[in-house]
Structure formats: structure tokens, C-alpha cells
C-alpha positions in Angstrom: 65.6 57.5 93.8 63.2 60.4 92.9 60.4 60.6 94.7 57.2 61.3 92.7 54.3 59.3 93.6 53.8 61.4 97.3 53.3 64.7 95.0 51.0 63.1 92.7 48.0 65.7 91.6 45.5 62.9 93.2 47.1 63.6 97.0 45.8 66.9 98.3 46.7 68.8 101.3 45.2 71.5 104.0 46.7 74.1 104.8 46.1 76.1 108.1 45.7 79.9 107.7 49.0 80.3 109.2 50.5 77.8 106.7 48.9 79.5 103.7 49.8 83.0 104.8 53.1 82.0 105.1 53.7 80.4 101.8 52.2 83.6 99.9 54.1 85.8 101.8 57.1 86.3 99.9 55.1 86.3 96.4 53.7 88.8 94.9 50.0 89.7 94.3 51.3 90.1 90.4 52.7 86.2 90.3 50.1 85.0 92.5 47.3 85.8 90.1 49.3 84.4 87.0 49.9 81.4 88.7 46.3 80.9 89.6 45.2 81.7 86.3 47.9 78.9 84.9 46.4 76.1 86.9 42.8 76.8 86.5 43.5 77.4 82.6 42.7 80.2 82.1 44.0 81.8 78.6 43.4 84.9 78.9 41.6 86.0 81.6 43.2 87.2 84.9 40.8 87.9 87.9 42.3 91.2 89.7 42.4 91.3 93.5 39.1 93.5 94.9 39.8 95.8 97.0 41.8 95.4 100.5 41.5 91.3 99.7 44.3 89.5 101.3 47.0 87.1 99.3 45.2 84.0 101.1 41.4 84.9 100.8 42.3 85.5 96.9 43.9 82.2 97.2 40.9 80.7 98.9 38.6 82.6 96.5 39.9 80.6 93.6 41.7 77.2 94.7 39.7 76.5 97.6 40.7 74.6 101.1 42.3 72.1 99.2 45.6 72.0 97.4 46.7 69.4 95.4 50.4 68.5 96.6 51.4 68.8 93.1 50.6 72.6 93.0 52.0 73.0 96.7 55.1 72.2 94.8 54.7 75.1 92.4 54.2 77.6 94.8 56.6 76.6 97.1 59.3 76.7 94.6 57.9 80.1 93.5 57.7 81.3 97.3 61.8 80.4 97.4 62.6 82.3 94.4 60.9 85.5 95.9 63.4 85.5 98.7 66.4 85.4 97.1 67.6 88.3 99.1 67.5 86.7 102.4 70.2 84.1 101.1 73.4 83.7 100.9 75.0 82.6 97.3 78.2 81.0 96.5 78.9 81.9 92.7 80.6 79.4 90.0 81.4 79.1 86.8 81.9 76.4 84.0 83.5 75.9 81.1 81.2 75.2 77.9 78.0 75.8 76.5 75.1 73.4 77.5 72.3 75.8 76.4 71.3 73.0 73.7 69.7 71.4 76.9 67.1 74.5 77.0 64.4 74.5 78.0 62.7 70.6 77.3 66.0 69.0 78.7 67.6 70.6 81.7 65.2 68.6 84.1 65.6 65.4 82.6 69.7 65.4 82.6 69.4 66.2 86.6 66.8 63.9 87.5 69.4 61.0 85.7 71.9 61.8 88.2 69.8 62.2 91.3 68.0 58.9 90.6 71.5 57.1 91.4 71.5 59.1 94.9 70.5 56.6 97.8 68.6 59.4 99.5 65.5 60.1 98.1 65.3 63.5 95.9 62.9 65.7 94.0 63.7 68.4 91.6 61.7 71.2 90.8 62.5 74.0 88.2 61.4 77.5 87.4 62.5 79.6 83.9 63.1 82.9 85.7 64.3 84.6 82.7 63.7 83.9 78.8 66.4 85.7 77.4 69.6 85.1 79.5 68.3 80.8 80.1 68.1 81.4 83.6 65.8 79.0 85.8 66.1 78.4 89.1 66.7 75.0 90.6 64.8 73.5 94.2 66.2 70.4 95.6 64.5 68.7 98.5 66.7 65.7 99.7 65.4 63.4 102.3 67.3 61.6 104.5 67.7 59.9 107.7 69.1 62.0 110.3 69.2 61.8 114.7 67.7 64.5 115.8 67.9 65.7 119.5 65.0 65.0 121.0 65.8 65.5 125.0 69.3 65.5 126.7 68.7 62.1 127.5 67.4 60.7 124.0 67.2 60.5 120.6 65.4 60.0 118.1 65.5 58.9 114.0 63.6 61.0 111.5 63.1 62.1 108.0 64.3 65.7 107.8 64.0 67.6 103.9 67.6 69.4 103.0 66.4 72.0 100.7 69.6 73.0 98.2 68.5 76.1 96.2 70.5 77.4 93.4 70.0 79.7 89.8 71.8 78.7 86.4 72.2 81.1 84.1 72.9 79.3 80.8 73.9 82.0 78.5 76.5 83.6 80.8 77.8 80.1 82.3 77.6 80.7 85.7 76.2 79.3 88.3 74.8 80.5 91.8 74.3 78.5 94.8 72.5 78.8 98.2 75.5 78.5 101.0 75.5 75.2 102.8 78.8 73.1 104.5 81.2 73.2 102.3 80.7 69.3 102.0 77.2 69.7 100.6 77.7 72.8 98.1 80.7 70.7 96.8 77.8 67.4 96.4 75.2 69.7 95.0 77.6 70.6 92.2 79.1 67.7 91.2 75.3 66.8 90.7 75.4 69.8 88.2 78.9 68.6 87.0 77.7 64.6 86.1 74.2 66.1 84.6 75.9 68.1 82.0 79.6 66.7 81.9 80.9 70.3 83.1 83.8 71.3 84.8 82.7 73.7 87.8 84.8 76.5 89.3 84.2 78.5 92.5 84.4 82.2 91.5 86.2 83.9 94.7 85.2 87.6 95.7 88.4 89.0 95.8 89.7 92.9 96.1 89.8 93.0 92.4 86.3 92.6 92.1 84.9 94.6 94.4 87.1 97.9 93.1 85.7 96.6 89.8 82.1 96.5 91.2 82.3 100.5 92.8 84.2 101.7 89.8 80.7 100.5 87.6 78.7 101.5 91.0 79.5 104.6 92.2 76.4 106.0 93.2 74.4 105.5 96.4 76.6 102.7 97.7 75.7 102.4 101.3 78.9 100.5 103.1 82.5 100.3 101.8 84.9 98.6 104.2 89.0 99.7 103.9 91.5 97.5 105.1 94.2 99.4 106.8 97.8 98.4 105.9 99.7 99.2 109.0 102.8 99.7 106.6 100.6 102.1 104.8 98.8 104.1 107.6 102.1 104.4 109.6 100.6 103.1 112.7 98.9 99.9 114.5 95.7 98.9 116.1 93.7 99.5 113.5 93.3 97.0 110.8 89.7 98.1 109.0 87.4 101.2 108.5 84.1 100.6 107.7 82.0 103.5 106.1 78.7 103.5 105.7 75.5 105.8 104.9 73.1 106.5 102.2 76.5 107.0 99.7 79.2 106.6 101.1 81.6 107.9 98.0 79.8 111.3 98.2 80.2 111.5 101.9 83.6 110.4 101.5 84.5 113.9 99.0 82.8 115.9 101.5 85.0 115.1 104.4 88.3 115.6 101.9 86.7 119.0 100.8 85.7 119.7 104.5 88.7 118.3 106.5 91.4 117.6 103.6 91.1 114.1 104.6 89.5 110.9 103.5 90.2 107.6 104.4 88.5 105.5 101.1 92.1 105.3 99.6 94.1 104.2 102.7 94.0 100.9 101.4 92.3 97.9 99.6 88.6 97.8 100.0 87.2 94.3 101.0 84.0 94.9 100.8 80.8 97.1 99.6 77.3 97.5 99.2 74.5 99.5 97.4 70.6 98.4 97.8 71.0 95.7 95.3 74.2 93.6 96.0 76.2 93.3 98.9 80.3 91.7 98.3 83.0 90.9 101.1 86.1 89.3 100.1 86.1 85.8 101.0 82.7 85.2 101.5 79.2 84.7 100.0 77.4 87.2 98.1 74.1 88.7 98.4 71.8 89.8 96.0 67.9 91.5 96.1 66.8 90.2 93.1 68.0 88.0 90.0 68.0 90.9 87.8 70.8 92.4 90.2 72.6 88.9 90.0 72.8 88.5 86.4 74.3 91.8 86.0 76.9 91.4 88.8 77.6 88.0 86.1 78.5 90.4 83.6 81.0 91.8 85.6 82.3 88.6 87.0 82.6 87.1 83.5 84.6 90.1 83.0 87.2 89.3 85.5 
């Protein structure tokens, strides 16, 4: 069932200084202040930080001790968002338009599947960006779990799985925080029964990434080259793995220096530049959600 009535705006919390500097970490001083403004209501006005005042006396200046758990919510959800970058994303794809759900009725169509789930769920939802639909989705699932407590014992507790994931309506695709493969596969079939989709994994593959340096040249700091030991002639070696502050640039200087280069010796498997970072196989990172929707341009293209 969802669970609502814990996170009521009547139930308020304390957080130590630790705890408070630790949720504002990740968010900006910029977000921070509009967020305060939103739940004090202000219209308008925006109270600027003075001068060398920290994220949590500004917090303190205006909220107080006291949080309600309601708002906790908010800037939790807002404090995952900002660290995007540190995760790991699994991208997908489905097959027809649902933005006739946006904005009033995303929320509601989850939270009609998740109230089916035996374990007890909540839902939170951020618009990230207006124009391309895209919000991004928290889900906090409780449930019982044994957790080690000595060698000798164990003990039964309530332990929150937080599932984090971005849907970008207008492009139909879908990124999602990489868990087991058993619970990426249950958070999108939750995705799947909300909006009667069908869901496909997008696979970084060779393809992609030549497509992604070919639209990236510049500044890409780490290519990796598989070596085809029918290609190079030779065995023992089966990958070369360049890196610096652009690699394609160093790359011409050692042909024009040394008539050699080994970025064409065989497929590349995998790249990065500041913003995006692709292996075939494997999850993709990304530093911000601009960067992601524009790697979905490409992989639409594909």
C-alpha cells in the first residue's frame, strides 16, 4: 500500500547539523533559495544568501530547527536529482506516446499500481524540464529484510530500497538507476502496468559509441580500442585504453609525430568527455540531465 500518513505536514523532524549539511550538500545555493521561497510562499521575493553564510545556517535562517516530514520529502528528492552524476543509469525505451498523462496525471497512474505492491511504497516526483516532459521519479520501498547483525545473529528490520529513475516523455525514453537485474526489471514493469507500455532495454553497443565521438570529437578524455588479434597480427593484447584531456588530438599528434596511431586498430568499446561516459555492455553515466537528454537524441537516432 502507499504510505502517506508517516509524511504528513503535521509530523515534523530534527535534523542534526551533520544531517542537515548532508542533505543540502549536493543542492545548489540557486535551488535551495527557490525552494525555500516555494514553501514559505513567497511570490516574488527571494532572500539572497549574505555573505560567506552556509547552505544550512540559510536553511536554519528561514525554516527553522524543525522540518515538517512532508518537506524533508521535497528536498530529499531534490538532493537525489543533484547527484545524478554519481549514478549509474540503465537506458530504455517504449513504444507510444503517453504525454497526454502530463503533468496532473503521471503521479496518479503510478501510485494505482504501487498501491497493489505488498511492500509498502511512496512515490515522489520532480518536473526537471518543461519543454522535453521530463521529471524525475523517487521510489522508496520498504520492506522486511534480515540483516546481519553479529556472526552469530540476526536480526529483522525495515530497510528503505530507494529506486531512482528520469522519464523523458517527449523523447520516449526512459533512464533508470542500476540495481539487480531482478529489481530494475520490477521497477519497470511498474512503469509498463502505469501506462500500458511496452519497455525495451537500449544496449550500448559499438555502434553507438562511434556514433557518440563522431558528434563528440572534441575534448574526449578516454577512448578504449579493442584489439582484434586477426587485425593487429599478434596476441596478448586485447584492449588499448587512451586517455587525457583529448584524446583524438593527441591521437593525430602521435600519427604526425611517429606515423602511427592506434585509434583505428579496431572497434572502440568505450569513451568519455566531461559530460557522459559509455562502455559497451554496461550502464551509462551522465553529469547532468541536460547531458542525458541529448545523448537521447542520439539514441533515438540509432
Amino acid at each position: 500500500m502507499v504510505n502517506e500518513s508517516p509524511f504528513s505536514s503535521r509530523n515534523t523532524i530534527k535534523l542534526s547539523n551533520n544531517a542537515l549539511k548532508e542533505l543540502l550538500s549536493p543542492i545548489s545555493e540557486k535551488e535551495l533559495i527557490n525552494k525555500i521561497a516555494n514553501i514559505k510562499g513567497w511570490k516574488t521575493k527571494r532572500v539572497p544568501f549574505t555573505a560567506k553564510q552556509s547552505k544550512r545556517e540559510y536553511f536554519l535562517m528561514h525554516l527553522g530547527a524543525n522540518i515538517s516530514l512532508a518537506n524533508f520529502r521535497e528536498f530529499r528528492i531534490i538532493r537525489e536529482h543533484f547527484q545524478i552524476s554519481k549514478i549509474k543509469w540503465n537506458a530504455f525505451s517504449w513504444d507510444k506516446s503517453i504525454t497526454r498523462y502530463f503533468p496532473d496525471k503521471l503521479e496518479k497512474k503510478i501510485e494505482n499500481v504501487i498501491q497493489n505492491l505488498t511492500a509498502m511504497v511512496n512515490l515522489d516526483i520532480i518536473l526537471v524540464d518543461e519543454e522535453t516532459k521530463t521529471i524525475f521519479l523517487l521510489l522508496e520501498q520498504w520492506q522486511n529484510q534480515i540483516v546481519s547483525d553479529t556472526f552469530l545473529s540476526r536480526v529483522e528490520t525495515n530497510i528503505p530500497k530507494y529506486f531512482r529513475a528520469y522519464m523523458c516523455l517527449s523523447k520516449k525514453m526512459l533512464l533508470v538507476e542500476n540495481k539487480s537485474e531482478k529489481a530494475t526489471n520490477e521497477f519497470v514493469k511498474i512503469i509498463e502496468q502505469a501506462f500500458n507500455l511496452t519497455i525495451d532495454k537500449i544496449r550500448i553497443n559499438a555502434m553507438i559509441i562511434r556514433e557518440f565521438v563522431k558528434n563528440n570529437p572534441e575534448n574526449l578524455t578516454r577512448l578504449i580500442i579493442r584489439v582484434p588479434q586477426e587485425v593487429a597480427g599478434f596476441g596478448g593484447l586485447s584492449e588499448l585504453t587512451l586517455q587525457g584531456s583529448d584524446v583524438i588530438i593527441g591521437s593525430k599528434g602521435l600519427m604526425d609525430r611517429h606515423e602511427t596511431s592506434p585509434i583505428n586498430v579496431g572497434p572502440w568499446t568505450g569513451v568519455s568527455n566531461a559530460n557522459i561516459s559509455l562502455d559497451v555492455g554496461k550502464p551509462l553515466r551522465a553529469s547532468t540531465v541536460k547531458d542525458a537528454l541529448q545523448l537521447f537524441d542520439l539514441l533515438k537516432e540509432m
